[in-house]
NUMARLO-545825 format. One record per residue (C-alpha): residue number from 1; x, y, z. Coordinates in pm, whole numbers, plus 32768, in hexadecimal, padded with zeros to 4 digits. Example, Ala and Ser with C-alpha at 12.3 -4.5 7.8 and 13.67 -1.06 7.14 Angstrom:
   i    u    v    w
   1 84CE 7E3E 830C
   2 8557 7F96 82CA
This chain:
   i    u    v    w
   1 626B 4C61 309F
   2 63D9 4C19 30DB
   3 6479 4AF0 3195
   4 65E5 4B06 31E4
   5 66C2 4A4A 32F0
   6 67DC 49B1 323E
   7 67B6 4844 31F8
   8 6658 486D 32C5
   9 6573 4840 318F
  10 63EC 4813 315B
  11 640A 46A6 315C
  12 64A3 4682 3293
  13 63B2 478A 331F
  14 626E 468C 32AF
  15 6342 455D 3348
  16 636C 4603 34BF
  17 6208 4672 3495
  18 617A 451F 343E
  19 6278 448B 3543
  20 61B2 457D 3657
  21 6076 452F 35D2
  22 60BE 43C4 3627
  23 6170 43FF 376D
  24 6056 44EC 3807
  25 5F07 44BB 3775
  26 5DFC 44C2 3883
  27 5EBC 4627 38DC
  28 5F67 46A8 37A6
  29 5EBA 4803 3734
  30 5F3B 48F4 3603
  31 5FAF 4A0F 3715
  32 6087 491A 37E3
  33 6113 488E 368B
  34 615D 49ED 35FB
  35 620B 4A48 3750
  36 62E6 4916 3749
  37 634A 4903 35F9
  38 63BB 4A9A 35D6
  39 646B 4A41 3716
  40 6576 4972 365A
  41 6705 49FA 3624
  42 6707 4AC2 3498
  43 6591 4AA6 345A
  44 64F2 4BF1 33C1
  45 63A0 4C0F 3322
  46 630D 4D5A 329C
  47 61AE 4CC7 32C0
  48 617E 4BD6 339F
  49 5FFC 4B9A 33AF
  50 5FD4 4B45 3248
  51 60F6 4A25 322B
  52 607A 49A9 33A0
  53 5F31 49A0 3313
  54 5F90 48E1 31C1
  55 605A 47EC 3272
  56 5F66 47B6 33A6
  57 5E90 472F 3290
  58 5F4C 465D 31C5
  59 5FEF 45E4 32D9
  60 5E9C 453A 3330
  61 5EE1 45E7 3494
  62 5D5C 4698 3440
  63 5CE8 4530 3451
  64 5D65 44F3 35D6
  65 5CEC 467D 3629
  66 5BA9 46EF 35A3
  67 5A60 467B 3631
  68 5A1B 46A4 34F4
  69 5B0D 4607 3400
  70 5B7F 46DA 32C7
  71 5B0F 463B 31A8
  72 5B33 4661 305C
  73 59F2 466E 2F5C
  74 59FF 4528 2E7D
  75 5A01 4587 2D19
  76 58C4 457B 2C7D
  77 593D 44A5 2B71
  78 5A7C 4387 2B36
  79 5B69 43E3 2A59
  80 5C6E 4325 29F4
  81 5DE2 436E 2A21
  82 5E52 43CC 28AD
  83 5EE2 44CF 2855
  84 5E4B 4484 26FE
  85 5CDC 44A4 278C
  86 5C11 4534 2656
  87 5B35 462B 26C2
  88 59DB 4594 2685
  89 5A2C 4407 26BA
  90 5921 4317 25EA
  91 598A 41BD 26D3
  92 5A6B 41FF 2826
  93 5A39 4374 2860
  94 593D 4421 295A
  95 5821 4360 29CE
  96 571B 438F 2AB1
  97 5733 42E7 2C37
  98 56D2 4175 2C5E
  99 55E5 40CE 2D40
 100 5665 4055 2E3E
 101 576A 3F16 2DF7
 102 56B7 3DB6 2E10
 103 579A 3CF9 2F1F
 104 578B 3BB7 2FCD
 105 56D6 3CA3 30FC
 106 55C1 3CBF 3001
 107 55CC 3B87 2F5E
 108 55A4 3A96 30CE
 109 547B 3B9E 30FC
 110 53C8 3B55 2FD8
 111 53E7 39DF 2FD2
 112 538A 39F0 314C
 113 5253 3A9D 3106
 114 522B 39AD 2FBF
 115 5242 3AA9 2EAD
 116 52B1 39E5 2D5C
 117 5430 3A72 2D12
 118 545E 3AC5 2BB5
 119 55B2 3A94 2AFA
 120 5650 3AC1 29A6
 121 5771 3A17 28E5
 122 5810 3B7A 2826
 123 5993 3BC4 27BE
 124 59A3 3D2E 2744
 125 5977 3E7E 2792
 126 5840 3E8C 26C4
 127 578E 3D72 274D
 128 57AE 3DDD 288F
 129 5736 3F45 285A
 130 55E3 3E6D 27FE
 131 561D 3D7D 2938
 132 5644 3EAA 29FC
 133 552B 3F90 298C
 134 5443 3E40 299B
 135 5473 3E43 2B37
 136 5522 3CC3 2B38
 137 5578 3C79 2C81
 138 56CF 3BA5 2C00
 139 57AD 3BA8 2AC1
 140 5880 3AAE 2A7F
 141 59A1 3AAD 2974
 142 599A 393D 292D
 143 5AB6 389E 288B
 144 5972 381B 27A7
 145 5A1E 3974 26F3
 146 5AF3 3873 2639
 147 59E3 37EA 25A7
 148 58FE 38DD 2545
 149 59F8 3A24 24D9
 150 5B1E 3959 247B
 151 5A83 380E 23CA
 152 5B2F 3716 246C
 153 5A64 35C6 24AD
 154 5A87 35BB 2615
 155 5B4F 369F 2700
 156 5C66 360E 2744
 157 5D32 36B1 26AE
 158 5CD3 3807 274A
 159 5DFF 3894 281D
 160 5E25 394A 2958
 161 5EAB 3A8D 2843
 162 5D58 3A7A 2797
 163 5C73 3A64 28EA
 164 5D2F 3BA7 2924
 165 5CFB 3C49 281A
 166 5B90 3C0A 2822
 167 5B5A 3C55 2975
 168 5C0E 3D9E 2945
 169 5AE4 3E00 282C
 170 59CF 3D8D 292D
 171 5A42 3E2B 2A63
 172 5A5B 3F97 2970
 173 58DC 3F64 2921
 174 5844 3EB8 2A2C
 175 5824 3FA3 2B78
 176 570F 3F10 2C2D
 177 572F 3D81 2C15
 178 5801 3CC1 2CD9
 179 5936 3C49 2C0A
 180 5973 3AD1 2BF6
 181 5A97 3A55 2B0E
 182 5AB0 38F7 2AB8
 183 5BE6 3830 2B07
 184 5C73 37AC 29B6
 185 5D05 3639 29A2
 186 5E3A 362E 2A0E
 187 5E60 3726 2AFB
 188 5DF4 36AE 2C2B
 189 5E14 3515 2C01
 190 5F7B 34EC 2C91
 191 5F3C 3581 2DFE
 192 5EE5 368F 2EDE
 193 6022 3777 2E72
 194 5F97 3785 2D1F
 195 5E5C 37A6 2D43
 196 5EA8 38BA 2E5C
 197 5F5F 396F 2D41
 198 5E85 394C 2C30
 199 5D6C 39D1 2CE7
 200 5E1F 3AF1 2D65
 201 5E6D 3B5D 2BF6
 202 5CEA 3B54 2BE5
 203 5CBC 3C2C 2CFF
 204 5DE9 3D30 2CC8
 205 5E0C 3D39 2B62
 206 5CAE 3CBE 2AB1
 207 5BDC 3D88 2BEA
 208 5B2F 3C9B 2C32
 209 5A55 3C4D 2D8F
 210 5A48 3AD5 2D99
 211 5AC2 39C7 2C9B
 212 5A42 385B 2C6D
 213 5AAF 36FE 2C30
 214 5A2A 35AE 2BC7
 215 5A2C 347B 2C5C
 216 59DF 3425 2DB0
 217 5AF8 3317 2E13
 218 5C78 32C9 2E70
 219 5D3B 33F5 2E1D
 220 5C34 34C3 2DB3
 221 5BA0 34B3 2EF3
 222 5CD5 3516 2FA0
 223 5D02 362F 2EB2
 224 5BC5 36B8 2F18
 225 5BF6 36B2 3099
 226 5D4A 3723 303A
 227 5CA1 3879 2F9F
 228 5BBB 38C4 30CC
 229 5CAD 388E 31B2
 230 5D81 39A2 30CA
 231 5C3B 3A81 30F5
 232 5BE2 3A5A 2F96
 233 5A80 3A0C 2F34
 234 5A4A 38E5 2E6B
 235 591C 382E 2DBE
 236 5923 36D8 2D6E
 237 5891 35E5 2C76
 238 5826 3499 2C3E
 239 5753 33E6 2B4C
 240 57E2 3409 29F6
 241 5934 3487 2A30
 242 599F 34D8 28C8
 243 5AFB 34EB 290E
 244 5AF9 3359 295C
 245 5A66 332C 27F3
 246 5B87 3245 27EF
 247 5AF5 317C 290C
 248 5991 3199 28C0
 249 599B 312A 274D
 250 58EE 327D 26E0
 251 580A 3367 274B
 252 56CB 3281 27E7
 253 55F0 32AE 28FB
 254 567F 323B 2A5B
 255 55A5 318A 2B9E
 256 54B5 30E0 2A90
 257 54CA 2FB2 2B78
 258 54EA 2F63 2CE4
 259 563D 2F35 2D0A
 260 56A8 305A 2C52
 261 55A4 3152 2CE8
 262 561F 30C4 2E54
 263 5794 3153 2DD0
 264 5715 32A4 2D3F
 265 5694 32DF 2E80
 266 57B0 328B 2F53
 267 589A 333F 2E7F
 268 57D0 3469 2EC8
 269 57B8 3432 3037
 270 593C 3413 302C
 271 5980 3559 2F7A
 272 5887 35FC 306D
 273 5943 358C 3192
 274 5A8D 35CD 3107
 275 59CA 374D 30EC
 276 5943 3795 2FA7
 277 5844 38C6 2FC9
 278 576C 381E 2E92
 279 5767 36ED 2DB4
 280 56F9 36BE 2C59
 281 5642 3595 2BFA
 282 5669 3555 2A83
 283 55AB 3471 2994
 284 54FF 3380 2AC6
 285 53A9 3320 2AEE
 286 529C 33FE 2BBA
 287 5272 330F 2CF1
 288 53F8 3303 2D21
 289 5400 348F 2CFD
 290 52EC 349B 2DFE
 291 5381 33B0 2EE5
 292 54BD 3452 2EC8
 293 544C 358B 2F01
 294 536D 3558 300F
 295 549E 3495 30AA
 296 5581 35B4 30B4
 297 5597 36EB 316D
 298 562C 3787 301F
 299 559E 3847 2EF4
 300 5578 374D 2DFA
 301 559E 37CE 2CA8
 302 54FB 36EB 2B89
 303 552F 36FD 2A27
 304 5479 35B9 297C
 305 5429 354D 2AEE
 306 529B 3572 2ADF
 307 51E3 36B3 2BBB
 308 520E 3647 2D0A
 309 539A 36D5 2D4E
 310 53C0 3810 2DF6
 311 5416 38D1 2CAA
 312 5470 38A7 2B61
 313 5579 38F1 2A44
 314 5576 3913 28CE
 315 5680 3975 27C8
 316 5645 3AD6 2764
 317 5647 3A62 25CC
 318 5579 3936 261B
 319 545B 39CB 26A5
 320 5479 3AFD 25A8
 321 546B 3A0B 246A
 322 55B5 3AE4 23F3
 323 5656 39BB 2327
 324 55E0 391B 2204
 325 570A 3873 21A6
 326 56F9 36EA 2183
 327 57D0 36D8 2279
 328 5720 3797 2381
 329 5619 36D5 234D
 330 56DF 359A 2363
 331 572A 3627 24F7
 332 5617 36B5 2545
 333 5577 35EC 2681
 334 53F2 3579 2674
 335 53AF 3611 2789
 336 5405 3794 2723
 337 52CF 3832 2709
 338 5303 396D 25CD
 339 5273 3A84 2655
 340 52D5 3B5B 2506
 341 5311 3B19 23C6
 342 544D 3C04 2399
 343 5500 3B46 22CA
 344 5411 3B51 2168
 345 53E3 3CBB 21ED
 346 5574 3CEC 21E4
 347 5582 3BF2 209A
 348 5493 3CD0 1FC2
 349 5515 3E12 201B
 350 565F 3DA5 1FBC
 351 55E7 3D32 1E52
 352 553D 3E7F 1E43
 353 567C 3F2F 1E66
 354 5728 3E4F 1D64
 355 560D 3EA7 1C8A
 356 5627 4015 1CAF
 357 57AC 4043 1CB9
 358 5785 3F71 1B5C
 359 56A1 4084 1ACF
 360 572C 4178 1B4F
 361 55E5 41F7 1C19
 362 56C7 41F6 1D3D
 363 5756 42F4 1DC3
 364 5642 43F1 1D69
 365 5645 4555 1DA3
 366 55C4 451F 1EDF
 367 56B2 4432 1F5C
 368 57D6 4508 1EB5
 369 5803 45DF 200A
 370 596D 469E 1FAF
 371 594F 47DB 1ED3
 372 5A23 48F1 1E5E
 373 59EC 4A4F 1E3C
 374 59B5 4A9C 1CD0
 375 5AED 4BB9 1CDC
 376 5BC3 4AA2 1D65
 377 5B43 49C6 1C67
 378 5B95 4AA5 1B49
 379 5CEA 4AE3 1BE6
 380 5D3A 4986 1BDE
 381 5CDC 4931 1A7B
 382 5DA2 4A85 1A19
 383 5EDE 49F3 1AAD
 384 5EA6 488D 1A17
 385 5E84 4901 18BA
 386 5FC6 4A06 1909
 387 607F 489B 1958
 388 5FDA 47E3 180D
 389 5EE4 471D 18D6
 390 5DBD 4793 17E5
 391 5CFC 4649 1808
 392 5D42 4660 1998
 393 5CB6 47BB 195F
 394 5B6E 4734 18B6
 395 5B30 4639 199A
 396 5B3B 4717 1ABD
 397 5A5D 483A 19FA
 398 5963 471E 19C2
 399 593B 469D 1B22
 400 590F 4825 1B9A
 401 580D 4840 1AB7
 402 5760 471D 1B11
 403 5771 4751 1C79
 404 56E2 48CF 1C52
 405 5598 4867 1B7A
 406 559C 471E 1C7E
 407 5537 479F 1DB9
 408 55B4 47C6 1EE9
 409 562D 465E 1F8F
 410 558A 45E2 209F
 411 5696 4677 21C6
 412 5727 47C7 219B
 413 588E 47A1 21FD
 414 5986 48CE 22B2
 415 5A8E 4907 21DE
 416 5BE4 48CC 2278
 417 5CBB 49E6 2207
């Protein structure tokens, strides 16, 4: 195929297509474009049909012509853009399709029709596949991630950088859940800009869906409306707001009297009307849960807040039993329920290891998966001892010998040249 006209190139050929496209569409067809291109001063093409036909397409002109628009087949599988992509992937590589996406479509149905919505707390890629392949309807990356990964006593000091990064992990592992990332202190407190800008990092560099915040007053109550108005979803929360640990004198139990359960519930009103989708009650007695949630026409989303909220929300290592350290236990609420015991699982099969490395019982033949072909291996000893590495020379005629009266390991491997 051969395109000449002088300074009339192939990019200026797609322009004053896509320029027609846009001028004519209820009447543009692919004869009356080939006609009035060819028509113009210089132009010469050998083979007209086939560049009309690649341009007609990926001009999107198909799109404004066909009854039936071109498409063209989705690829089975996601692959990212690398150009490092190993062939066989173990964590980001081919995967099969998802269910569909939980939205907030799905999520007014259910708590409509009065179906229990289930959440989980998770910051990596790992805890999400689980979240994921589990069928929870929401996962939120909670800035609760300073706490529990990085050992910090409360979570202030998690930054907007480290939400990020976690929400990053989650978003690669979790396909089905709705993604909710958790607004860290600081980032939202000093008005609607910021908290406009914060949550857009969420959205365009952590992919996330949704993100929350705490606190259901002054400022934060503007920041909220100040989201939905932005058309970004945002969940609020009231109750025990950790970030005010400042304010609260520690991590207790909010609404245990009148007075207090009165202002749990207006602060929840308020960051409904200001148009919160949902609202997590935290650490608050059952009847102010209940009357809370009946009083809404929100998803509440309890976690400590009794049975009677419209869903509920646990920290993926808190209701696995993963840590064991003293000062997990030292944060981990009453209320968690352990559904696992992972943690003595994970702490014995780490002394194990220890225990084998240490006698050397590990690796065993089994686990030792690379060999070498005995020729190569006698080559190779030949040309140490040549260079005076005799003991280099023994050690590698041991090992071959030991691996040939071993067995073969447990995966065969390809060799790679």
């Amino acid at each position: 195929m051969v395109l000449s006209s002088g300074s009339f190139v192939l990019p200026r050929l797609t322009q004053r297509l896509c320029c027609s496209v846009q001028s004519c569409k209820s009447s543009l067809s692919l004869p009356a474009l080939q006609s009035q291109l060819v028509q113009t001063p210089g132009f010469k093409l050998n083979k007209p049909s086939s560049l009309f036909q690649t341009l007609f397409h990926t001009s999107g002109a198909h799109s404004f012509l066909s009854p039936k628009p071109h498409t063209t087949p989705k690829p089975q599988f996601q692959v990212r853009n690398m150009s490092n992509l190993p062939e066989s992937t173990v964590y980001g590589g081919p995967q099969s399709p998802p269910a569909q996406r939980f939205n907030l479509r799905l999520l007014q149905r259910k708590y409509k029709a009065g179906e229990p919505i289930t959440v989980v707390t998770a910051y990596d890629y790992p805890s999400a596949v689980h979240v994921d392949s589990a069928g929870i309807d929401l996962c939120l990356v909670g800035d609760s991630v300073g706490m529990v990964v990085h050992g910090h006593d409360t979570t202030l000091p998690v930054t907007m950088d480290d939400m990020i990064l976690h929400c990053k992990a989650v978003a690669r592992g979790a396909r089905r859940p709705m993604l909710i990332g958790d607004l860290p202190f600081g980032s939202y407190e000093q008005g609607p800009e910021q908290a406009i800008a914060s949550a857009t990092r969420f959205l365009k560099e952590g992919g996330m869906d949704a993100v929350k915040l705490e606190g259901g007053h002054g400022k934060r109550v503007v920041a909220a409306q100040a989201l939905a108005e932005a058309g970004i979803a945002v969940m609020g929360h009231v109750g025990l707001t950790p970030q005010a640990i400042s304010v609260l004198g520690g991590f207790r139990p909010q609404g245990k009297s009148a007075s207090t359960a009165l202002q749990v519930m207006e602060h929840a009103l308020a960051l409904q009307d200001a148009g919160c989708f949902a609202v997590v009650l935290e650490c608050i007695p059952s009847p102010v849960a209940a009357a809370i949630t009946r009083g809404l026409h929100i998803p509440t989303i309890g976690i400590g807040a009794g049975p009677l909220t419209s869903g509920q929300v646990l920290v993926y290592h808190d209701l696995l039993g993963m840590m064991q350290h003293p000062h997990h236990a030292k944060v981990t609420p009453k209320f968690c329920k352990q559904y696992a015991n992972v943690g003595a699982v994970i702490g014995a099969a780490l002394v194990d290891y220890r225990n084998e490395v240490s006698s050397r019982a590990f690796p065993s033949p089994a686990h030792t998966a690379y060999r070498i072909d005995p020729e190569q291996a006698q080559s190779f000893e030949r040309e140490l001892r040549e260079r005076g590495l005799t003991a280099a020379a023994e050690a590698a005629a041991e090992a071959q010998v030991r691996d040939l009266t071993a067995g073969e390991p447990r995966f065969k491997t390809q060799a790679m040249d």
